[in-house]
mmCIF file as Biopython writes it, N, C-alpha, C and O atoms, coordinates in Angstrom:
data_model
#
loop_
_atom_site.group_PDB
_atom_site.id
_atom_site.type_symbol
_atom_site.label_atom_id
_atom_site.label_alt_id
_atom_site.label_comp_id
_atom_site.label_asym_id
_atom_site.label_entity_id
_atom_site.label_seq_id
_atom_site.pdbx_PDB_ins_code
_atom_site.Cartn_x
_atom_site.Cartn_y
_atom_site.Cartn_z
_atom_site.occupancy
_atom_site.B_iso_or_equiv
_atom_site.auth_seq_id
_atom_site.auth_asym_id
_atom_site.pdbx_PDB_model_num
ATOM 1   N N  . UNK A ? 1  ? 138.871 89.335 137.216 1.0 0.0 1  A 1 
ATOM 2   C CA . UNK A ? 1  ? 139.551 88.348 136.379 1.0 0.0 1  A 1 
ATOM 3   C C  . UNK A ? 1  ? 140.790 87.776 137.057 1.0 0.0 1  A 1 
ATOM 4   O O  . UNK A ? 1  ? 141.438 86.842 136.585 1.0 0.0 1  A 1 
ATOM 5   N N  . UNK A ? 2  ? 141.101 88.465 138.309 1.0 0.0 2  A 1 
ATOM 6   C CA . UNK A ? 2  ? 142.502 88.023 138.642 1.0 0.0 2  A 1 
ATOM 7   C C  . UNK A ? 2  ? 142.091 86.730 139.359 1.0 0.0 2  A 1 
ATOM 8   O O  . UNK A ? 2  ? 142.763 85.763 138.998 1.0 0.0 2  A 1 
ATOM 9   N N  . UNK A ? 3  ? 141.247 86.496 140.193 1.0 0.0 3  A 1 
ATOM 10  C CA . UNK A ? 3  ? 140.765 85.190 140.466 1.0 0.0 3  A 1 
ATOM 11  C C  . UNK A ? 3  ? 141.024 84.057 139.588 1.0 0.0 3  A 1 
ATOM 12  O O  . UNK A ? 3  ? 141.538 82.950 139.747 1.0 0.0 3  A 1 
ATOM 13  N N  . UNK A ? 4  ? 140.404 84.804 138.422 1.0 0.0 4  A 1 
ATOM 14  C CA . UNK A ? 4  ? 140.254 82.852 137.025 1.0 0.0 4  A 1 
ATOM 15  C C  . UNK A ? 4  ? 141.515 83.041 136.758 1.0 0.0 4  A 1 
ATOM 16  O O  . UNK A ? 4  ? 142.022 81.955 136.477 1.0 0.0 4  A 1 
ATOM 17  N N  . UNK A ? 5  ? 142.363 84.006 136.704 1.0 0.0 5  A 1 
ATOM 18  C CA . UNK A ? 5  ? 143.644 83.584 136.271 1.0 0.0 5  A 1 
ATOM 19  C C  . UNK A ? 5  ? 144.361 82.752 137.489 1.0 0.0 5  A 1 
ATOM 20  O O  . UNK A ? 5  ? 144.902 81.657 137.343 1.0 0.0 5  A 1 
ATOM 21  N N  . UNK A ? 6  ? 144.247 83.585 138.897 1.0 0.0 6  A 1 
ATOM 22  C CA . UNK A ? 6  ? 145.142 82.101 139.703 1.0 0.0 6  A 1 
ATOM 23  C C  . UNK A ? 6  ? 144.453 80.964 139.951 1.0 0.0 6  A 1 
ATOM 24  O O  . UNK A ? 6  ? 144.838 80.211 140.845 1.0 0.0 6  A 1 
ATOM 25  N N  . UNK A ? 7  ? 143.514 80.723 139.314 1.0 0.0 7  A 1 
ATOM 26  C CA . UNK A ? 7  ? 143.121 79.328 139.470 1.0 0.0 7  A 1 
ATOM 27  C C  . UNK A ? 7  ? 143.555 78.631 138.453 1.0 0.0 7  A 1 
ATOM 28  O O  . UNK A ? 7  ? 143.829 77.436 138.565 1.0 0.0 7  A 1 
ATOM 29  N N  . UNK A ? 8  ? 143.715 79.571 136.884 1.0 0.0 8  A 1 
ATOM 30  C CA . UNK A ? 8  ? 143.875 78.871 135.847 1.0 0.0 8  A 1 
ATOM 31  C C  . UNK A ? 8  ? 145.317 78.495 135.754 1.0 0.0 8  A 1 
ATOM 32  O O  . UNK A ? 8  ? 145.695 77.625 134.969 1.0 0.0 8  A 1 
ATOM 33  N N  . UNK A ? 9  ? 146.191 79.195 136.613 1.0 0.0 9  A 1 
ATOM 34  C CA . UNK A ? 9  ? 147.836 78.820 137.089 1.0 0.0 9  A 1 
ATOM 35  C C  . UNK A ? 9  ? 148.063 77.405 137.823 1.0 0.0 9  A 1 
ATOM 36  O O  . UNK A ? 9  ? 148.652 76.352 137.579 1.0 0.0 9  A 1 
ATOM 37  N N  . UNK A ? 10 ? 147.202 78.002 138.952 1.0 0.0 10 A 1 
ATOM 38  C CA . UNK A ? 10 ? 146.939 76.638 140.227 1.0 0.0 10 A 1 
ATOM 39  C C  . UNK A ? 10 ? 146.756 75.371 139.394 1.0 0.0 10 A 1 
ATOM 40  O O  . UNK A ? 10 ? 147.596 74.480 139.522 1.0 0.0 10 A 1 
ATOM 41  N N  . UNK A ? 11 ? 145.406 75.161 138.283 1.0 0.0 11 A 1 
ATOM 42  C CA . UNK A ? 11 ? 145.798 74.201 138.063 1.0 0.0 11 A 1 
ATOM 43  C C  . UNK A ? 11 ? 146.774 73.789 136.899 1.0 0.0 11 A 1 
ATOM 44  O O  . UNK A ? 11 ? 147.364 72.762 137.233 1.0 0.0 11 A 1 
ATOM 45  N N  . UNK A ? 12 ? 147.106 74.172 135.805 1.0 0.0 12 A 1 
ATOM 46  C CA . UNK A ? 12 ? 148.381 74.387 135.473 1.0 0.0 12 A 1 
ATOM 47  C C  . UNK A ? 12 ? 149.567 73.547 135.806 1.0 0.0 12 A 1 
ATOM 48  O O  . UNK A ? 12 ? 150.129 72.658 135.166 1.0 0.0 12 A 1 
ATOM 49  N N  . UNK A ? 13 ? 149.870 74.233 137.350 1.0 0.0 13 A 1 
ATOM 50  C CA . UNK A ? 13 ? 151.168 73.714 138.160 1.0 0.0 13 A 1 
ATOM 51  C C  . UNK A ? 13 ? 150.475 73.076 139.127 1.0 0.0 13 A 1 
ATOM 52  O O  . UNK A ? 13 ? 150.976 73.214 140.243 1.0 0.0 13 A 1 
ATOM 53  N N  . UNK A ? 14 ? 149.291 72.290 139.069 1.0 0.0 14 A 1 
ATOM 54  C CA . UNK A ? 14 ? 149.010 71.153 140.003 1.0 0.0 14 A 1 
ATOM 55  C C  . UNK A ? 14 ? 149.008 69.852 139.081 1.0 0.0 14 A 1 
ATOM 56  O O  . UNK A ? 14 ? 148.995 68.771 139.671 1.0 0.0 14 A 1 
ATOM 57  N N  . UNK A ? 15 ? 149.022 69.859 137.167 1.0 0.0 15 A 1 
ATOM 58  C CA . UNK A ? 15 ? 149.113 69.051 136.549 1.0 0.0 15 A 1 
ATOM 59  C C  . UNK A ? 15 ? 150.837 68.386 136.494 1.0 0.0 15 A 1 
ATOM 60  O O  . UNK A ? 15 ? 151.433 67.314 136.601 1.0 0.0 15 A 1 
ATOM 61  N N  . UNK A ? 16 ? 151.121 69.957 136.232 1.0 0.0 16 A 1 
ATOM 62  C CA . UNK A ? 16 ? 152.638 69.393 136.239 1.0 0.0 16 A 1 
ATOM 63  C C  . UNK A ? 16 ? 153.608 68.684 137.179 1.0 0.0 16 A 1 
ATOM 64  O O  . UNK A ? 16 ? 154.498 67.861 136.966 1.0 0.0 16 A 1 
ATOM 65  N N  . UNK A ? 17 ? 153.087 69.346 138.438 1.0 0.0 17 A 1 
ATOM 66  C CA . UNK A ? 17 ? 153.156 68.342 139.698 1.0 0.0 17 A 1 
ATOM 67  C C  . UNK A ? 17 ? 153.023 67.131 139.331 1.0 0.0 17 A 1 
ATOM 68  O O  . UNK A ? 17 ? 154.059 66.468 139.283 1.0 0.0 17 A 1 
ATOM 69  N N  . UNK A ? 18 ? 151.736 66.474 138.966 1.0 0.0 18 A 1 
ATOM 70  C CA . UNK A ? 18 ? 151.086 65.260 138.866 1.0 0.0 18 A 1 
ATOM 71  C C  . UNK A ? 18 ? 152.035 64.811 138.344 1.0 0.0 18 A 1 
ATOM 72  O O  . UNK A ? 18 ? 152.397 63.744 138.839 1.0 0.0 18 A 1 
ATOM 73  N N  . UNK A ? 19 ? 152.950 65.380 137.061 1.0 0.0 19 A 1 
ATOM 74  C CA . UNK A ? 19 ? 153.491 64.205 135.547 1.0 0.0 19 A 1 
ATOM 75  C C  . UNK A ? 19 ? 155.070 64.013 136.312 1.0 0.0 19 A 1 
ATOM 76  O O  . UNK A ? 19 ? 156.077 63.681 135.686 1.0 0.0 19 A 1 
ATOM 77  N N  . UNK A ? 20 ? 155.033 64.268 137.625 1.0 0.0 20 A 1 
ATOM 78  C CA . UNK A ? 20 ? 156.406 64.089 138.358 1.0 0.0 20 A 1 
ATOM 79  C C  . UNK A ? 20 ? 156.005 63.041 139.361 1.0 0.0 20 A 1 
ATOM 80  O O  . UNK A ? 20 ? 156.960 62.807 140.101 1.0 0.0 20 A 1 
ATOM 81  N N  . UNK A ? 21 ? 154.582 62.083 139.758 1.0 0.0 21 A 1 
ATOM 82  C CA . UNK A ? 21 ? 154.171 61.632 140.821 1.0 0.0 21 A 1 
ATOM 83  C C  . UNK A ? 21 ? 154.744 60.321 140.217 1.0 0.0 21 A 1 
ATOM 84  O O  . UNK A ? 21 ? 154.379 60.058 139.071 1.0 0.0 21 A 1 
ATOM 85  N N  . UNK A ? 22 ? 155.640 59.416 140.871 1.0 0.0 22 A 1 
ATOM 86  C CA . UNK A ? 22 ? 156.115 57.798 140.626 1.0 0.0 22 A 1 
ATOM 87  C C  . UNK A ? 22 ? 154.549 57.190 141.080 1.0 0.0 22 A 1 
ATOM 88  O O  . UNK A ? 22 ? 154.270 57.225 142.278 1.0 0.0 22 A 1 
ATOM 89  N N  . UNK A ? 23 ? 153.626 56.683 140.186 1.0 0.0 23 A 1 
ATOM 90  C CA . UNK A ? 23 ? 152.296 56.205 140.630 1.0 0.0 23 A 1 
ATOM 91  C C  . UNK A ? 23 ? 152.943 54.730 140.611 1.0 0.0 23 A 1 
ATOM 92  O O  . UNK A ? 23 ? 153.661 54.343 139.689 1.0 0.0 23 A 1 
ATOM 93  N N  . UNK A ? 24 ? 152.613 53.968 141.711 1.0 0.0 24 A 1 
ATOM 94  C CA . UNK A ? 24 ? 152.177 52.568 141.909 1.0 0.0 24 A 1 
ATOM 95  C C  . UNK A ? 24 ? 151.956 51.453 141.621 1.0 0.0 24 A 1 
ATOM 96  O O  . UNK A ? 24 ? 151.023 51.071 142.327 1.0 0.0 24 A 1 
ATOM 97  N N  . UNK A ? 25 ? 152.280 50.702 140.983 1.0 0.0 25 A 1 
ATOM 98  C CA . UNK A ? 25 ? 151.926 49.489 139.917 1.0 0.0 25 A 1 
ATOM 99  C C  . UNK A ? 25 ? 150.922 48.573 140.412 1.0 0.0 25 A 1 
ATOM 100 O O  . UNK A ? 25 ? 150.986 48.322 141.616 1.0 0.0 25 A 1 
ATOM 101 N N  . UNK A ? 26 ? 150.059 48.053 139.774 1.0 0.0 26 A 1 
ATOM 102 C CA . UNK A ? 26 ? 148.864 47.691 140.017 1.0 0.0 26 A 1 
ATOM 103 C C  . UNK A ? 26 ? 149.511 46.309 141.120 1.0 0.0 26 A 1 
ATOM 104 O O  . UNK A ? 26 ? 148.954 46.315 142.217 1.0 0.0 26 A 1 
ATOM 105 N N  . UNK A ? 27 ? 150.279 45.500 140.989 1.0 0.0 27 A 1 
ATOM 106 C CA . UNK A ? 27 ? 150.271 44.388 141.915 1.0 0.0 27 A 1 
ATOM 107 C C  . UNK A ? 27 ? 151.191 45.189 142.997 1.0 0.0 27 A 1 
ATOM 108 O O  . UNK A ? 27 ? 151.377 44.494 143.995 1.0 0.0 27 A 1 
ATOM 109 N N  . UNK A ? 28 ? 151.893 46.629 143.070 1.0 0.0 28 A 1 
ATOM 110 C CA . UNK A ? 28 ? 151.635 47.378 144.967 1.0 0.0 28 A 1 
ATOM 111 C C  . UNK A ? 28 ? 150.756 47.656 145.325 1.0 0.0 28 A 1 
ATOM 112 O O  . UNK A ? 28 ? 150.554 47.868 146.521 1.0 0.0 28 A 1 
ATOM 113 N N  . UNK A ? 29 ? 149.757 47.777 144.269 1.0 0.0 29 A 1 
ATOM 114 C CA . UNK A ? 29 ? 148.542 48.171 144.944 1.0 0.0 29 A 1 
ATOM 115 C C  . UNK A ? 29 ? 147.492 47.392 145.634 1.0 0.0 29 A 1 
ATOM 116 O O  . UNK A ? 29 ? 146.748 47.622 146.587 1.0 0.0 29 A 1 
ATOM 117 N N  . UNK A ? 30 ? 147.644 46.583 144.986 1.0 0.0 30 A 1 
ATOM 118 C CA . UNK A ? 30 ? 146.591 44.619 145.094 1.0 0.0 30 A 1 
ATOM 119 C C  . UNK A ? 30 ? 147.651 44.573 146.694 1.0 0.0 30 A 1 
ATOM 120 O O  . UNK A ? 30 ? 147.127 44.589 147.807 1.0 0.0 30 A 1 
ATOM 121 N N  . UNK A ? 31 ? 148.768 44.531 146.531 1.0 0.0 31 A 1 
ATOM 122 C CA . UNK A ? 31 ? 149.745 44.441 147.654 1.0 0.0 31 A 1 
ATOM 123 C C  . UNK A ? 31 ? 149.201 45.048 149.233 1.0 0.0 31 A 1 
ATOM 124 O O  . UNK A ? 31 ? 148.621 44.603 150.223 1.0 0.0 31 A 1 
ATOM 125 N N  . UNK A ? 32 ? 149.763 46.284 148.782 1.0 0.0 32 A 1 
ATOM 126 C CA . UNK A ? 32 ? 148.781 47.297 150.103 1.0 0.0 32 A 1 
ATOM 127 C C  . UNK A ? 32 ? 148.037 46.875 150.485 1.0 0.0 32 A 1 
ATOM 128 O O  . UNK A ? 32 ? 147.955 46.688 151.699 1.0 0.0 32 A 1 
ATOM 129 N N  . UNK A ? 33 ? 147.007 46.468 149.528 1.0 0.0 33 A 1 
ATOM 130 C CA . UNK A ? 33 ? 145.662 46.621 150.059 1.0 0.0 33 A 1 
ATOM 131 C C  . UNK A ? 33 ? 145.579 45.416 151.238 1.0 0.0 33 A 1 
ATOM 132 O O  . UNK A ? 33 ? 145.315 45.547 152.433 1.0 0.0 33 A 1 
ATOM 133 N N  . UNK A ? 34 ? 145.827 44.468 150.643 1.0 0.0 34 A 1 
ATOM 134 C CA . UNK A ? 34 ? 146.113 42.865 151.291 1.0 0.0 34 A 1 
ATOM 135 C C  . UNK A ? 34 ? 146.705 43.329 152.775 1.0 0.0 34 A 1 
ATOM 136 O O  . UNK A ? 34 ? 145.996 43.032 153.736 1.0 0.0 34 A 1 
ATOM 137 N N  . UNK A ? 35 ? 147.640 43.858 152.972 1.0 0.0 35 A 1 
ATOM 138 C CA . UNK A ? 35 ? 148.238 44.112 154.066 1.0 0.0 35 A 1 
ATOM 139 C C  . UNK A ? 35 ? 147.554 45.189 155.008 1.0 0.0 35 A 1 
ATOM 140 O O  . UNK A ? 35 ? 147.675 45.176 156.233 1.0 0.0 35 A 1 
ATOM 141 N N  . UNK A ? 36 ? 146.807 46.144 154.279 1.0 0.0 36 A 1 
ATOM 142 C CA . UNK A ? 36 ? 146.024 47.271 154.922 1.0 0.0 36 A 1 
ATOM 143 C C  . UNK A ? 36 ? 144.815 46.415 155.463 1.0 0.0 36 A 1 
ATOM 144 O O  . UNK A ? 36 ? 144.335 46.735 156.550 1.0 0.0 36 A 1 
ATOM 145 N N  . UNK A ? 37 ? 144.436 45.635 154.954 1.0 0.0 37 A 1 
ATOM 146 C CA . UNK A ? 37 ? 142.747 44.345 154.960 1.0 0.0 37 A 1 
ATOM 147 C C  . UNK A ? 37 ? 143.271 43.775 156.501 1.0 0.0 37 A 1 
ATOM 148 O O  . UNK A ? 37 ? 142.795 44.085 157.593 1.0 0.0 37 A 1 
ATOM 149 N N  . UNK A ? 38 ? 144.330 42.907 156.236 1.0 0.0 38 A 1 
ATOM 150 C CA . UNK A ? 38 ? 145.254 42.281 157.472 1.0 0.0 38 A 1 
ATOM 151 C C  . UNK A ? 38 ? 145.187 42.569 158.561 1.0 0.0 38 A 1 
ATOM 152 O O  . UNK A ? 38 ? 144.725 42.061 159.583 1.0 0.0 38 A 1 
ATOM 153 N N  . UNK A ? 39 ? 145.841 43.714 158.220 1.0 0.0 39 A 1 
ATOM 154 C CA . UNK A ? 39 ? 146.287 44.723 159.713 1.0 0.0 39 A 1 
ATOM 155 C C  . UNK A ? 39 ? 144.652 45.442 160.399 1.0 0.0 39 A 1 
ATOM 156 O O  . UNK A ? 39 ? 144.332 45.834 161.521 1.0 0.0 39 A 1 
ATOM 157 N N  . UNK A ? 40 ? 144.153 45.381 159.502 1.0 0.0 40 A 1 
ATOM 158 C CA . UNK A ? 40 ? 142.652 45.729 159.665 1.0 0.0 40 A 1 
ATOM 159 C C  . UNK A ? 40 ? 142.016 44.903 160.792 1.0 0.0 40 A 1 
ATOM 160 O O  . UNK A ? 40 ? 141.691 45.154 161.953 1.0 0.0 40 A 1 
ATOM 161 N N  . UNK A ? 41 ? 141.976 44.061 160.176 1.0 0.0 41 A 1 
ATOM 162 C CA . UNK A ? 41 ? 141.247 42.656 161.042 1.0 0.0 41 A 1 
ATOM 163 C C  . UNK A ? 41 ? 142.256 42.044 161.892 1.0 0.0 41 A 1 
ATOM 164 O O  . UNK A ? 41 ? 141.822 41.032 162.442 1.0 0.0 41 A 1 
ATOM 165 N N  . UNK A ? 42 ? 143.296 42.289 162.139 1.0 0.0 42 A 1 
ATOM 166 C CA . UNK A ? 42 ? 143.906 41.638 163.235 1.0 0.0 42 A 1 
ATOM 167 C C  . UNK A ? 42 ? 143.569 42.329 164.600 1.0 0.0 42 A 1 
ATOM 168 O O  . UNK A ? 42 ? 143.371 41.835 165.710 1.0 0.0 42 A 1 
ATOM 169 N N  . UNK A ? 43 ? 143.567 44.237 163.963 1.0 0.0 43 A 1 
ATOM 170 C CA . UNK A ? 43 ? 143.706 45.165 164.994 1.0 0.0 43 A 1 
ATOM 171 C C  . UNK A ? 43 ? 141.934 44.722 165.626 1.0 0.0 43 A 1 
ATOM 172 O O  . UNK A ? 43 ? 141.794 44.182 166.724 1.0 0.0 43 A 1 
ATOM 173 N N  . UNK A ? 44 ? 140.997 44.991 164.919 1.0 0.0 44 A 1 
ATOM 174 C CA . UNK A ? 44 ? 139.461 44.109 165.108 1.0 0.0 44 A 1 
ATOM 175 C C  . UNK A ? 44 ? 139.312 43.373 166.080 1.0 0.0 44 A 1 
ATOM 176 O O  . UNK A ? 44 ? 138.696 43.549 167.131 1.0 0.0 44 A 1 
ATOM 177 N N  . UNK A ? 45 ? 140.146 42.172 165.542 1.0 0.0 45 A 1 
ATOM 178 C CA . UNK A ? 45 ? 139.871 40.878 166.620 1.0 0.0 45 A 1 
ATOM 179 C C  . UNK A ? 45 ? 140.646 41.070 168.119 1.0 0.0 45 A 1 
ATOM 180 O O  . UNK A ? 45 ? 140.236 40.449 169.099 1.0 0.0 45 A 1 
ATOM 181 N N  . UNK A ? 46 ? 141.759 41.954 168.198 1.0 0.0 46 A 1 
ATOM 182 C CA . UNK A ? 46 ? 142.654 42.490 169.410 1.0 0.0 46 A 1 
ATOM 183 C C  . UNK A ? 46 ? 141.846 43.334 170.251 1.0 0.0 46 A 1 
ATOM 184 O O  . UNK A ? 46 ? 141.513 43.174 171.426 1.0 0.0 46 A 1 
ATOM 185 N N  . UNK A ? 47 ? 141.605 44.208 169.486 1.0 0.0 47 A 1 
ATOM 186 C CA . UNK A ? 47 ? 140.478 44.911 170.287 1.0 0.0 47 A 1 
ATOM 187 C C  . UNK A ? 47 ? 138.899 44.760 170.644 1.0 0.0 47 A 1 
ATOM 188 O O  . UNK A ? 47 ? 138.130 45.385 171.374 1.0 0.0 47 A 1 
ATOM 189 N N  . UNK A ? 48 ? 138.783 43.661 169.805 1.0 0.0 48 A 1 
ATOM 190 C CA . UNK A ? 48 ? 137.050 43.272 170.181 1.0 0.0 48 A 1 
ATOM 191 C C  . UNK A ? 48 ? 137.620 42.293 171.636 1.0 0.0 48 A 1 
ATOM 192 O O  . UNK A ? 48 ? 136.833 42.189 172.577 1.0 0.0 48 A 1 
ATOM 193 N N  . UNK A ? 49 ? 138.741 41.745 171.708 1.0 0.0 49 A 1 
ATOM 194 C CA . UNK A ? 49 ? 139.407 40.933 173.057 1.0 0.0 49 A 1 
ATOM 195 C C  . UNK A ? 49 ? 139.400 42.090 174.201 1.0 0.0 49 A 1 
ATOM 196 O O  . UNK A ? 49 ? 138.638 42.037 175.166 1.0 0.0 49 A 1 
ATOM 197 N N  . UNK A ? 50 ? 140.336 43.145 173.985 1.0 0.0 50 A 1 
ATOM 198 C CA . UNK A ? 50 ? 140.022 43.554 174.854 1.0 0.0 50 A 1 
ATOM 199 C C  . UNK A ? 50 ? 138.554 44.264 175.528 1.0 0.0 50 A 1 
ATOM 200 O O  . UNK A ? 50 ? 138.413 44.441 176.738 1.0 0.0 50 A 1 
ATOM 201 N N  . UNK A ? 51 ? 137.785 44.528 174.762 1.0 0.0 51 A 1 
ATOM 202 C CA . UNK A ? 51 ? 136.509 45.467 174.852 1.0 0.0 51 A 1 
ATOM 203 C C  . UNK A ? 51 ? 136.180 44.058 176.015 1.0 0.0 51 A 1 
ATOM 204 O O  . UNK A ? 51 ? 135.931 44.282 177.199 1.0 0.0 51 A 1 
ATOM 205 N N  . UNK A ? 52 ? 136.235 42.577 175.415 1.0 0.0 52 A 1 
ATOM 206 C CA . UNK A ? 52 ? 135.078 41.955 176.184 1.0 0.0 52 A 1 
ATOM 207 C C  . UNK A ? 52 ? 135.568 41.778 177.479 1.0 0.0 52 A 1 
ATOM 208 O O  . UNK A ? 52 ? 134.900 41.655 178.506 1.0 0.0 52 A 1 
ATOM 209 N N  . UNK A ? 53 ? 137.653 41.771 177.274 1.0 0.0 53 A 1 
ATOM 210 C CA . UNK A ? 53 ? 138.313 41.076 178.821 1.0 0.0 53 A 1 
ATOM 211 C C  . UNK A ? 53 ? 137.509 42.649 180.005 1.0 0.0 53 A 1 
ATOM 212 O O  . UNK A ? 53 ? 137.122 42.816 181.162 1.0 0.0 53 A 1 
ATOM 213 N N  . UNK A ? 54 ? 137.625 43.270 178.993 1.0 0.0 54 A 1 
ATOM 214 C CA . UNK A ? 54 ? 137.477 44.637 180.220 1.0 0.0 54 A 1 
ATOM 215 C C  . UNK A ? 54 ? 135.726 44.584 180.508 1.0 0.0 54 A 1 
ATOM 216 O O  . UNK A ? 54 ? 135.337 45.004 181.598 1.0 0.0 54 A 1 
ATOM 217 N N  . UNK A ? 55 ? 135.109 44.269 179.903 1.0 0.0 55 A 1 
ATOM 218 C CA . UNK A ? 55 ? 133.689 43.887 180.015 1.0 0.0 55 A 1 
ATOM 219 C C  . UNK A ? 55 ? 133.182 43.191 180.895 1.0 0.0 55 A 1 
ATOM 220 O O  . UNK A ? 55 ? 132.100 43.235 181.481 1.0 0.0 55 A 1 
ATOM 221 N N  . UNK A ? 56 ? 134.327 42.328 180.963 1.0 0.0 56 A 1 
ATOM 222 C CA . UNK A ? 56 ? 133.983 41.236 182.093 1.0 0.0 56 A 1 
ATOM 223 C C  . UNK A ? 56 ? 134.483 41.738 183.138 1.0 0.0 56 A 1 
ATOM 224 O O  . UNK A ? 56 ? 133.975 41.353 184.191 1.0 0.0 56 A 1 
ATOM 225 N N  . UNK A ? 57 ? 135.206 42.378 183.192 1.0 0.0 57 A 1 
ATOM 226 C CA . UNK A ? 57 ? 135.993 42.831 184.672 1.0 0.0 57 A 1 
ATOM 227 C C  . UNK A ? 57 ? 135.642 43.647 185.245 1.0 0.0 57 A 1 
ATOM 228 O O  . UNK A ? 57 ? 135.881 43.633 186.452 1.0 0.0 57 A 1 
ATOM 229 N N  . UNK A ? 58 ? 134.857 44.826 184.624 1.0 0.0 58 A 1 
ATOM 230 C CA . UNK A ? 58 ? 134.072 45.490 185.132 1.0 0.0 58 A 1 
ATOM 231 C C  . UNK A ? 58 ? 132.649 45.131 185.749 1.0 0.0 58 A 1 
ATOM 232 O O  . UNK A ? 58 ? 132.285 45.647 186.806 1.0 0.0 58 A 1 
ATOM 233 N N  . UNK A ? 59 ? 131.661 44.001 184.871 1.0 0.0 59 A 1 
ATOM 234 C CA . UNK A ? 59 ? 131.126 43.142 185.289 1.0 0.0 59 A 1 
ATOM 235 C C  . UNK A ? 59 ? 131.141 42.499 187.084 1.0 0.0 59 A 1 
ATOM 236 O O  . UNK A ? 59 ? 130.318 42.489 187.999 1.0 0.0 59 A 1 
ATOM 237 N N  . UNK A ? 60 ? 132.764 41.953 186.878 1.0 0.0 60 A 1 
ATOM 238 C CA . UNK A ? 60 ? 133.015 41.094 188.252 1.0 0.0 60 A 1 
ATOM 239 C C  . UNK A ? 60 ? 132.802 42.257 188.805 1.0 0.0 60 A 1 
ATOM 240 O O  . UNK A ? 60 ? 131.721 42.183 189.389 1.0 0.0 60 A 1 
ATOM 241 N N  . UNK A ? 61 ? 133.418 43.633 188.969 1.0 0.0 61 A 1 
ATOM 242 C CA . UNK A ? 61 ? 133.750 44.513 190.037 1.0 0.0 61 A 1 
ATOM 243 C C  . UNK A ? 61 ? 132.225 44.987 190.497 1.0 0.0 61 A 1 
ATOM 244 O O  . UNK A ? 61 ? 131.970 45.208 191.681 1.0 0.0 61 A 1 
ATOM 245 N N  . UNK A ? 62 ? 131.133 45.136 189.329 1.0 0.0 62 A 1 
ATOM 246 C CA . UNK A ? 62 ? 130.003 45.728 189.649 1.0 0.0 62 A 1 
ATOM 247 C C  . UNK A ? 62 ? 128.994 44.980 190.835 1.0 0.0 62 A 1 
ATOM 248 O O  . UNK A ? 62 ? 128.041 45.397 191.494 1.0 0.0 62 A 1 
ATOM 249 N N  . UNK A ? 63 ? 129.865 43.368 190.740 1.0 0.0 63 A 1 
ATOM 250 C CA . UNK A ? 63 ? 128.270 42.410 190.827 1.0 0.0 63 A 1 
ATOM 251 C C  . UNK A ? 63 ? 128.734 42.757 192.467 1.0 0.0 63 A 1 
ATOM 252 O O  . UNK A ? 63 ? 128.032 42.373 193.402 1.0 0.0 63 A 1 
#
């Protein structure tokens, strides 16, 4: 029984934790996301550049 009891503690004091968490307001979140999407696809298109500059250069060196 000592098991179900520290679990039944654990969660307990993992709720009460929770009712202390400052959660997010829906337009930081719409926010983030926009900027996480962004940074997403910028890093994408930077690195699909380099994959091809080095593609090619290895290319020249092979032929």
């Amino acid at each position: 029984m000592e098991k179900i009891d520290r679990a039944k503690e654990f969660f307990a004091e993992s709720k009460q934790e929770l009712k202390k968490v400052t959660w997010p307001t829906k337009q930081q979140t719409i926010t983030s996301t926009w900027v996480v999407m962004a940074v997403t696809f910028v890093l994408a298109i930077f690195l699909g550049l380099v994959d091809l500059g080095f593609s090619k250069i290895i290319g020249y060196i092979l032929k």
